[in-house]
N, C-alpha and C positions, 0 to 999 in steps of 0.2 A: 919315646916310641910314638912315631905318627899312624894312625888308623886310616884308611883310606876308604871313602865311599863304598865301593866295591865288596871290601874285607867288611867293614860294619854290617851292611845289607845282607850278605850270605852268612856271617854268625847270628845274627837275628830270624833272619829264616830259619835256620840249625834249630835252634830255640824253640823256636812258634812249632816246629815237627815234633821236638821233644814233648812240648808242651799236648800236642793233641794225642800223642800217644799215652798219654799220664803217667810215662817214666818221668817228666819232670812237674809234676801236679804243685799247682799252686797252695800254700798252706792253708790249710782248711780253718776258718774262724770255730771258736766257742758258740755251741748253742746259746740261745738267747731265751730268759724266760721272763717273765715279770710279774711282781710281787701279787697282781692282780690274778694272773694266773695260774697261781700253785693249788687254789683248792677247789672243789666242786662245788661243798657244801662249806658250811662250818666245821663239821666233823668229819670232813672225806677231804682227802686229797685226788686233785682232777687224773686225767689219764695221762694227760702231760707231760706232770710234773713225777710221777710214778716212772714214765718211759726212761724219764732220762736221772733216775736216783745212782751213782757212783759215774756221772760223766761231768765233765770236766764246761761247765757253763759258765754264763753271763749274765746276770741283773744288775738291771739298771735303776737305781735307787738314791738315799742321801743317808748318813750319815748321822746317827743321833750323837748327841755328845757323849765320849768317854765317861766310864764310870770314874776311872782312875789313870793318873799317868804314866807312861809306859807301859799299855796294856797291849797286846796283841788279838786282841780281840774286839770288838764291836758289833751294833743292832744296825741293819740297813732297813730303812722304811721306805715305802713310798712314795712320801712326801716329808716335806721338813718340820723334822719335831726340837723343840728347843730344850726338853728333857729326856733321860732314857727310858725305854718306853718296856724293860722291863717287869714282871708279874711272877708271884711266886709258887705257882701252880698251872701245871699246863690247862688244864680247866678253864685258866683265866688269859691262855696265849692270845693275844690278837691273831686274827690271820693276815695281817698287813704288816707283819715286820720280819726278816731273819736275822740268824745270830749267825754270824763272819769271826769265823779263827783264822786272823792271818798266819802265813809263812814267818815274817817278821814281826816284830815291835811296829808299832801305829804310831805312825805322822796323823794326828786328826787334824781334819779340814773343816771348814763355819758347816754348820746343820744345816746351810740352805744350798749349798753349794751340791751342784749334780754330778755323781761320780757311776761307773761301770765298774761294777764288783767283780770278778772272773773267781770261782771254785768248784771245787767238786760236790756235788749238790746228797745232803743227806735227810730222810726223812724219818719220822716218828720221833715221838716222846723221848729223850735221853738227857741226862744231866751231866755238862759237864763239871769234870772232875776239877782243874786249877778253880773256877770260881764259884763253883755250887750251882748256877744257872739250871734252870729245867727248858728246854727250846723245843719245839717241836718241827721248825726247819731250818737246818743249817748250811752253809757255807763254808768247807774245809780247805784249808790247804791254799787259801784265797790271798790275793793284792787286791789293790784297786788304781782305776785312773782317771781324772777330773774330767768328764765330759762338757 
């Protein structure tokens, strides 16, 4: 099937019309937050990170090492930690790192290496159940991809 100047031009116009009437809307990305910005205080979480608690976001983070192999879960920090950076009391949570339940089983990548996390963002104090964890913000329902 040959396409002809003429035909390409006018189905891309077609397009560009659909397009501005937003019956064909470009997919909309994942909010974006960063781990700098989830809290107010030490003990308040910002307005921000409150707006957007059961939507579907983005942090941009690294990857502490696995506790264990074939875990589905992991801490995303900041910056690169070369241990998990786990605490057994929220009392004790840093505000620089969250805890990531993947969808799947975890491919871990080097702790220095910069990844974009995508989940649905959950706040306050909860424990999860498979690993005892106490977190105070997490990342459900999450992948990630090597930035």
């Amino acid at each position: 099937m040959r396409i002809d100047r003429r035909h390409f031009l006018a189905g891309s116009a077609a397009l560009i019309g659909l397009a501005s009437t937003g019956i064909l809307a470009p997919a909309r990305a994942a909010e974006s937050l960063k781990i700098r910005d989830i809290y107010k205080t030490q003990d308040e979480f910002s307005q921000r990170a409150r707006d957007l608690v059961g939507k579907r976001i983005e942090i941009p983070g690294f990857m502490a090492p696995p506790l264990k192999a074939d875990a589905n879960f992991f801490v995303l920090t900041k910056r690169p930690m070369s241990v998990c950076p786990f605490c057994e009391t929220s009392a004790d949570w840093p505000i620089d790192i969250v805890f990531v339940r993947m969808r799947e089983k975890l491919e871990a990548v080097r702790f220095n290496r910069p990844i974009m996390t995508t989940g649905v963002l959950e706040l306050g104090v909860a424990k999860d159940e498979e690993t005892g964890f106490v977190s105070m913000v997490r990342l459900v329902d999450a992948d990630f991809e090597l930035v």
